[in-house]
TORVEXSE-250136 format. One record per residue (C-alpha): x, y, z. Coordinates in nm, 4 decimals. Layout:
<recs>
+----------+----------+----------+
!        x !        y !        z !
+----------+----------+----------+
!        X !        Y !        Z !
...
+----------+----------+----------+
</recs>
This chain:
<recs>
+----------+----------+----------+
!        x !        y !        z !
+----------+----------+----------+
!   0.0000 !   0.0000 !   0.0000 !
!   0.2826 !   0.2205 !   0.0625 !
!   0.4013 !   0.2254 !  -0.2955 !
!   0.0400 !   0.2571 !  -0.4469 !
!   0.0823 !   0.6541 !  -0.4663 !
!   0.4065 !   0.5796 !  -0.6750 !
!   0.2385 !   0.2954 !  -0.9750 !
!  -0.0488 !   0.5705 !  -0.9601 !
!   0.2041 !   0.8628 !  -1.0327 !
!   0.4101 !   0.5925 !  -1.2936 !
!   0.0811 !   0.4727 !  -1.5218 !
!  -0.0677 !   0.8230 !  -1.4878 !
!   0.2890 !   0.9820 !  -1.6016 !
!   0.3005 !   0.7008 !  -1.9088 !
!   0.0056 !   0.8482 !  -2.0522 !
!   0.0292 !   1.2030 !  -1.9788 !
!   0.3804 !   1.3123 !  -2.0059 !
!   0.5759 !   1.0006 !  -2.1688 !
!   0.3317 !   0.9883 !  -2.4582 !
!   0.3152 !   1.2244 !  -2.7199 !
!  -0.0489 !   1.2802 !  -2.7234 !
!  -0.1700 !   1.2787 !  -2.3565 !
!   0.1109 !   1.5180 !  -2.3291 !
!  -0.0245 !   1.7574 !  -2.6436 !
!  -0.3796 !   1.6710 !  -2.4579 !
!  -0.2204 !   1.7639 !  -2.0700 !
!  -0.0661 !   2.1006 !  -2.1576 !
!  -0.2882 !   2.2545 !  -2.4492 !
!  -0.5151 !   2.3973 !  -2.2451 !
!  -0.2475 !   2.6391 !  -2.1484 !
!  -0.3119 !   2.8447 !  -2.4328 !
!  -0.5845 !   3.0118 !  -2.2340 !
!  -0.3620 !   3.0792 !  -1.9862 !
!  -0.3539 !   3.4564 !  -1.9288 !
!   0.0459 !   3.4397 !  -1.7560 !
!   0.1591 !   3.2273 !  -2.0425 !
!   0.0022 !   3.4651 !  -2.2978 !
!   0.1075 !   3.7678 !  -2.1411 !
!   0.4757 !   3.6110 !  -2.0982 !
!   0.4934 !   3.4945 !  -2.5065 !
!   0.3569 !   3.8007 !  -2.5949 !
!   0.5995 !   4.0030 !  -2.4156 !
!   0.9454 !   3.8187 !  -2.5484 !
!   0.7682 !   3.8034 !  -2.9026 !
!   0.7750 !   4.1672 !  -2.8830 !
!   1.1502 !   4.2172 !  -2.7500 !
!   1.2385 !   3.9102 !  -3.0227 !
!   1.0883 !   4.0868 !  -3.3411 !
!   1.2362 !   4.4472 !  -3.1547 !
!   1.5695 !   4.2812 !  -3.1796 !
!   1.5028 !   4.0957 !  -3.5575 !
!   1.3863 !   4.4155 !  -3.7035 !
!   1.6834 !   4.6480 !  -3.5031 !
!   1.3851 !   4.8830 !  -3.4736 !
!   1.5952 !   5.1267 !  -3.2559 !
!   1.8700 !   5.1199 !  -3.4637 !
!   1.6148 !   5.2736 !  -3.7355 !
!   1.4596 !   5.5323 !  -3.5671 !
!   1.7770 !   5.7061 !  -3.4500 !
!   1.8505 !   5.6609 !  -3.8496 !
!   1.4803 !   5.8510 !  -3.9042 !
!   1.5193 !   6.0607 !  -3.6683 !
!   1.9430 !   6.1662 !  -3.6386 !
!   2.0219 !   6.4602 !  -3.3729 !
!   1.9252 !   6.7729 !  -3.6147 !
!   1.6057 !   6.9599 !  -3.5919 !
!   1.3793 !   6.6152 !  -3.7000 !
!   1.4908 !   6.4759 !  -3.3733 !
!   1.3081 !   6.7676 !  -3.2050 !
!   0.9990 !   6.7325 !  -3.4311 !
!   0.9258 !   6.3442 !  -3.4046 !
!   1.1139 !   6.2643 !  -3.1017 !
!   1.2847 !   5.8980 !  -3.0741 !
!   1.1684 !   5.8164 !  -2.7555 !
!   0.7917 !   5.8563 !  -2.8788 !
!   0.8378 !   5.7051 !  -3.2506 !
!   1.0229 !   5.3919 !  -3.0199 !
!   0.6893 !   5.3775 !  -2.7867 !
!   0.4733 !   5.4071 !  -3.1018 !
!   0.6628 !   5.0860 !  -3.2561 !
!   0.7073 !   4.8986 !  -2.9052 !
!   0.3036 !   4.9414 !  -2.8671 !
!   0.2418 !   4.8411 !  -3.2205 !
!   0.4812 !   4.5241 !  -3.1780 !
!   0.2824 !   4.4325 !  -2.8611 !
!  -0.0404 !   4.4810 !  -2.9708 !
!   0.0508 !   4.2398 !  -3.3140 !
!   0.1662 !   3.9788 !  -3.0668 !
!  -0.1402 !   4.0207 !  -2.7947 !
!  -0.3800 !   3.9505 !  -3.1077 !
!  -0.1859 !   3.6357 !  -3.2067 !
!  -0.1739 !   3.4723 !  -2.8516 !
!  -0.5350 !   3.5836 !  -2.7774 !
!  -0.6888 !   3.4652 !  -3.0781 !
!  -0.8611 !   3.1099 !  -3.1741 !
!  -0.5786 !   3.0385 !  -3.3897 !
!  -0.3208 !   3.0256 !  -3.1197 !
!  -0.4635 !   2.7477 !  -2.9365 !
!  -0.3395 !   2.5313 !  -3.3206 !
!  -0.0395 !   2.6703 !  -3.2688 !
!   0.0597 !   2.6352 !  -2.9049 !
!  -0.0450 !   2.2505 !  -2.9325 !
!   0.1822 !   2.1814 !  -3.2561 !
!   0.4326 !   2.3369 !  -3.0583 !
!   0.3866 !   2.1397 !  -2.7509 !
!   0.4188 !   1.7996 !  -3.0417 !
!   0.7214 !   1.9207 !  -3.1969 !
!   0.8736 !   1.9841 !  -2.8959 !
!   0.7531 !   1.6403 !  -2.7223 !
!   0.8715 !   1.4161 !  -3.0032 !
!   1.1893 !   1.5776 !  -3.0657 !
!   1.2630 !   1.5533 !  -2.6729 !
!   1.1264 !   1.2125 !  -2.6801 !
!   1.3868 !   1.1205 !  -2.9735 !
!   1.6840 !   1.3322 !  -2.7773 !
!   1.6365 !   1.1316 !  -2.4241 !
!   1.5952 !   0.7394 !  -2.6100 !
!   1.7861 !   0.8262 !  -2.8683 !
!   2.1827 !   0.8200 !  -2.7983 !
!   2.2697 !   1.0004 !  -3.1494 !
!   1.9711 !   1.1855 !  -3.1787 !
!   2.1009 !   1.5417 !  -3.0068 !
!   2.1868 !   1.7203 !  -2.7677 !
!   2.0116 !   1.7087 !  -2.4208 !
!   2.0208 !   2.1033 !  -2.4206 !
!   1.7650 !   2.0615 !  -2.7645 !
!   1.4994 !   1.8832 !  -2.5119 !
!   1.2448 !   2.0726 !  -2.3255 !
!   1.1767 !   2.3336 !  -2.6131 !
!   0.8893 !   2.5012 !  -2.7943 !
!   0.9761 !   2.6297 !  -3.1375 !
!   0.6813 !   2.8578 !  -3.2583 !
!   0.6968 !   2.9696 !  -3.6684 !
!   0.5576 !   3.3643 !  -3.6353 !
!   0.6051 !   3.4748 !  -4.0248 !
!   0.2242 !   3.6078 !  -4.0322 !
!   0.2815 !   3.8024 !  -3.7071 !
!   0.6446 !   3.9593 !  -3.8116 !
!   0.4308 !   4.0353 !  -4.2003 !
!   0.2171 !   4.2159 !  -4.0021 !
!   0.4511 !   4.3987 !  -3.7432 !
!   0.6711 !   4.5035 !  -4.0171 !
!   0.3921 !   4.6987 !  -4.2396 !
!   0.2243 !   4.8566 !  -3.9138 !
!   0.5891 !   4.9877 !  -3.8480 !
!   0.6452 !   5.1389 !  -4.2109 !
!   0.2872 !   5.3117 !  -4.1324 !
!   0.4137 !   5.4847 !  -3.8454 !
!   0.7291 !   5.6034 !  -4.0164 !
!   0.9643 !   5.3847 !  -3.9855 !
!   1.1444 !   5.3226 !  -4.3130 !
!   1.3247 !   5.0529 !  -4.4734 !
!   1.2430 !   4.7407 !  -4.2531 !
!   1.3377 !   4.3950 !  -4.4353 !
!   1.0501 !   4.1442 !  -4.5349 !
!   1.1961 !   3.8901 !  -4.3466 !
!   1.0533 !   3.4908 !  -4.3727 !
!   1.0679 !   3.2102 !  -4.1523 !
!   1.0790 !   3.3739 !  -3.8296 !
!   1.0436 !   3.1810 !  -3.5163 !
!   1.0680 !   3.1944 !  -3.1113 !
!   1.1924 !   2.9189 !  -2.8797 !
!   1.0363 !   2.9097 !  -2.5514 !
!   1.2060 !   2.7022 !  -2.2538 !
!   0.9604 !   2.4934 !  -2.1082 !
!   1.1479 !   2.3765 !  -1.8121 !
!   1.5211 !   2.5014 !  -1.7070 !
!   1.7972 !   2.3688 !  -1.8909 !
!   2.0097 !   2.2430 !  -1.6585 !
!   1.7539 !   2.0179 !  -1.5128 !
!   1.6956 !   1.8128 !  -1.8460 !
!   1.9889 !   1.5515 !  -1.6970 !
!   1.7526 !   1.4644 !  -1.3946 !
!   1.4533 !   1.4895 !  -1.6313 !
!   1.5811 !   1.2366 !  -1.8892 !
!   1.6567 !   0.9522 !  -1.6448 !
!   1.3132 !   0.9679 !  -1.4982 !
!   1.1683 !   1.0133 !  -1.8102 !
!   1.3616 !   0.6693 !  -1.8967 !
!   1.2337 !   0.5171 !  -1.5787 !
!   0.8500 !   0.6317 !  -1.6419 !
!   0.8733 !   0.4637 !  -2.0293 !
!   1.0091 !   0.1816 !  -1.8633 !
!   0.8439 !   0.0963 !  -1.5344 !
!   0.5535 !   0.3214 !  -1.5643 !
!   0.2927 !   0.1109 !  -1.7355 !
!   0.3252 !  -0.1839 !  -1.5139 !
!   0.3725 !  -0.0738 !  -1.1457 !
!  -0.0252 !  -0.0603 !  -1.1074 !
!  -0.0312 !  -0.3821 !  -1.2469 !
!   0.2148 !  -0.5314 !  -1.0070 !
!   0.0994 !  -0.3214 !  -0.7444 !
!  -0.3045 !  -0.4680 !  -0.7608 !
!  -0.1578 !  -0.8359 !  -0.7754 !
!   0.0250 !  -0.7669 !  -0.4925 !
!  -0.3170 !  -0.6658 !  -0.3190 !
!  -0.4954 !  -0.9165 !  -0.4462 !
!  -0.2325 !  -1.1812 !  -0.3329 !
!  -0.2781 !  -1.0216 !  -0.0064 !
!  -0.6682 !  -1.0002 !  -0.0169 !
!  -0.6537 !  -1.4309 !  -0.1154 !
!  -0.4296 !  -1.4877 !   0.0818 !
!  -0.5092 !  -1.2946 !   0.4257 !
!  -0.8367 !  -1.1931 !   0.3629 !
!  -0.8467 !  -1.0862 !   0.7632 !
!  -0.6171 !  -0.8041 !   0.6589 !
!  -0.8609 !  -0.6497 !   0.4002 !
!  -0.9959 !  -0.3596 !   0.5543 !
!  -0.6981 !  -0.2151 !   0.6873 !
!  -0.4854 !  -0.2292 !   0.3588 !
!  -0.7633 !  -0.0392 !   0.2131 !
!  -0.7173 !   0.2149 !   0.4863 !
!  -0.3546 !   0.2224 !   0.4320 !
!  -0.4178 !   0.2864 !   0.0875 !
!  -0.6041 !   0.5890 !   0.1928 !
!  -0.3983 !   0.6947 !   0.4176 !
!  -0.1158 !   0.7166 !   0.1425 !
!  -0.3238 !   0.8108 !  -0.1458 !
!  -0.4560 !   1.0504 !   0.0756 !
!  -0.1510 !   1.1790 !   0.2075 !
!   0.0190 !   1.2210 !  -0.1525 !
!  -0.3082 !   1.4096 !  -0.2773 !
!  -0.2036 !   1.6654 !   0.0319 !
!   0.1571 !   1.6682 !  -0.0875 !
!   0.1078 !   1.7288 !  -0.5007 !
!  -0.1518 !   2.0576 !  -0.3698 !
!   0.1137 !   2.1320 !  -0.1294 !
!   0.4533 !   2.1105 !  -0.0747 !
!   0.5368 !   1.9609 !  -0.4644 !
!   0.4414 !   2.2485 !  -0.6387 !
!   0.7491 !   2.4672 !  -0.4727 !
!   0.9830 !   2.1854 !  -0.5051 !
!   0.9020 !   2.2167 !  -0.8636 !
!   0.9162 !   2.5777 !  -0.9476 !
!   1.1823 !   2.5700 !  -0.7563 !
!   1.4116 !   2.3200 !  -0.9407 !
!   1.1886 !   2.3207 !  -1.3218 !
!   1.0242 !   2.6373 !  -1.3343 !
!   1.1770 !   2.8851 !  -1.1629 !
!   1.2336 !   3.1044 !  -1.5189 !
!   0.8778 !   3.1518 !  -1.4997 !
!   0.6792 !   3.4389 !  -1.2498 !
!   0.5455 !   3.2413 !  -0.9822 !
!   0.1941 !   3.2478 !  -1.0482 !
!   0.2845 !   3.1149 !  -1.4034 !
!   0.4487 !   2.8685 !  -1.2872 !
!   0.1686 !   2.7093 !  -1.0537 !
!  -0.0549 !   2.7639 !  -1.3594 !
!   0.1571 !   2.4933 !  -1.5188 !
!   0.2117 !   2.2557 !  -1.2608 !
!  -0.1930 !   2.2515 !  -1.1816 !
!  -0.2453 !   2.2341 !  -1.5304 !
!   0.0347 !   1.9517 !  -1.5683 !
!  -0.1064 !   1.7828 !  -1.2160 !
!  -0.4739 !   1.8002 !  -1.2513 !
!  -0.5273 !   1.4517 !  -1.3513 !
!  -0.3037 !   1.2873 !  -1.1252 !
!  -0.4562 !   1.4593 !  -0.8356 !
!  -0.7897 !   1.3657 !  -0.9269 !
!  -0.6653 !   0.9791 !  -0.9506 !
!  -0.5097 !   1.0178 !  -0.6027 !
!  -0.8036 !   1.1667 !  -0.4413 !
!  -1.0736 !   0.9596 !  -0.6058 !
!  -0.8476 !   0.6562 !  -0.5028 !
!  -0.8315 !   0.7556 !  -0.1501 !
!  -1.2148 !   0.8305 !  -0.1264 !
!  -1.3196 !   0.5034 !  -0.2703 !
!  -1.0510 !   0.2825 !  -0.0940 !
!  -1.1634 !   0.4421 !   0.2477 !
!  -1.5320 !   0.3466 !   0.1706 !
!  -1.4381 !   0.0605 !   0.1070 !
!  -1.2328 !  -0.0348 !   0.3453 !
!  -1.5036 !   0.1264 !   0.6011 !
!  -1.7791 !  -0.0718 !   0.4938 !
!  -1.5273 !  -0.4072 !   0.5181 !
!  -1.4918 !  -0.3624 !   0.8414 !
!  -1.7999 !  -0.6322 !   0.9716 !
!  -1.7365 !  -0.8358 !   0.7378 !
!  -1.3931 !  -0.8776 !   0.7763 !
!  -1.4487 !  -0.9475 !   1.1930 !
!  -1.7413 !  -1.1634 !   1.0489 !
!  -1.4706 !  -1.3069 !   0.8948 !
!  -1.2238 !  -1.3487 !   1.1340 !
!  -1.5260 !  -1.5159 !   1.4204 !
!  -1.6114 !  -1.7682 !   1.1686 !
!  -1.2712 !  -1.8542 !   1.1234 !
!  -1.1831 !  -1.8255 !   1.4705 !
!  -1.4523 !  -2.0748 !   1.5752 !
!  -1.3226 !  -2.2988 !   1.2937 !
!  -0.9985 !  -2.3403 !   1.4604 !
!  -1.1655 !  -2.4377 !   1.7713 !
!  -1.4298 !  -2.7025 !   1.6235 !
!  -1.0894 !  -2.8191 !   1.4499 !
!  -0.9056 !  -2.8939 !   1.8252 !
+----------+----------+----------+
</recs>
């Protein structure tokens, strides 16, 4: 009963993080996340700022005669910086981002998927990544900025943006359990319910209270993942993200393992309740079958 949190955590992990779908499934919803869209909408900006050398233009617009005095820099630059934003806001708040953010999250899952079996597939430092194309958004950028005066920018194609999804230097930790989860995952439940059931055959006397136990832990663990997990994680996986961001994620990430937890420990405890008189049912009748035996 003890290890029943951990096959719970393994077969729910196998299908929700080690698989390429439940994982596109697991995080897409993110994409309505407010954080995340603020924070992708915010380094979009500074990325097509920097692609574009947008400053560098306006001081070439604008030099340091009498023009500088009539449009000022700093107010062409806010101009531009505002239309950049407001480019990238539309993109991550509209329908179409939603498509985007999940073939993201795919790309990004099989390629780390490849990189971690894989011995010659990579480098570790190419896990853990989400590669977004943004052509249509830098199209756009770049003729809003020519309206506003700003000469000369370059059509540019294939633009894209990377986006971390969990610190880099923790992908070494990451990839052995991710081995361990492909490998072990799937069949701890498995081995963990024969186990019980051996015990159930076996000592049937013993019934009720493994099914406490198994609250008890289940229960426990439930407590921990709301708890105490979530800073262990931001802490050594997220911690590149605001704080609130980064609990966003791990709920998001979480939500269906807590669920399996809790419903666990709420059905094993009625269970194990309602076992109780017939388990000392049990144990009388066998009881006065030992002494009819002597």
């Amino acid at each position: 009963m003890l290890i029943a949190p951990i096959s719970i955590g393994g077969l729910w992990a196998s299908t929700h993080i080690t698989d390429t779908d439940g994982f596109v499934d697991t995080l897409g919803p993110l994409a309505e996340n407010q954080g995340l869209q603020d924070l992708v909408a915010e380094q979009v900006t500074a990325s097509i700022s920097d692609q574009l050398q947008v400053e560098d233009r306006i001081k070439a617009v604008t030099g340091d005669g009498l023009l500088s005095q009539l449009i000022p820099a700093e107010q062409l630059a806010d101009k531009a910086d505002q239309a950049i934003e407001d480019s990238a806001l539309r993109v991550v708040q509209s329908d179409s981002f939603a498509a985007t953010w999940q073939t993201a999250l795919r790309s990004s899952h099989e390629t780390t998927d490849r990189v971690f079996t894989e011995p010659d597939a990579g480098e570790i430092d190419q896990a853990g990544k989400l590669t977004f194309q943004l052509d249509d958004v830098l199209s756009g950028v770049t003729k809003t900025l020519s309206g506003i005066g700003i000469p000369g920018l370059p059509s540019v194609g294939n633009f894209s943006w990377t986006l971390d999804l969990v610190q880099q230097n923790a992908l070494p930790a990451l990839q052995k359990i991710y081995l361990m989860i492909q490998t072990l995952g799937p069949w701890g439940i498995y081995i963990n319910a024969a186990v019980l059931l051996a015990g159930v055959v076996l000592a049937p006397r013993y019934f009720s209270k493994a099914c406490l136990w198994l609250t008890v832990t289940t229960g426990l663990s439930y407590i921990a993942l709301r708890t105490l997990i979530p800073d262990y994680v931001r802490e050594r996986l997220l911690s590149h993200f605001s704080r609130e961001l980064a609990r966003g994620i791990f709920d998001q990430v979480s939500h269906g393992l807590s669920m399996a937890l809790l419903v666990t420990a709420i059905v094993s405890g009625i269970i194990g309740v309602a076992s109780v008189p017939l388990v000392r049912s049990y144990n009388r009748h066998q009881s006065m079958a030992q002494i009819q035996d002597r």
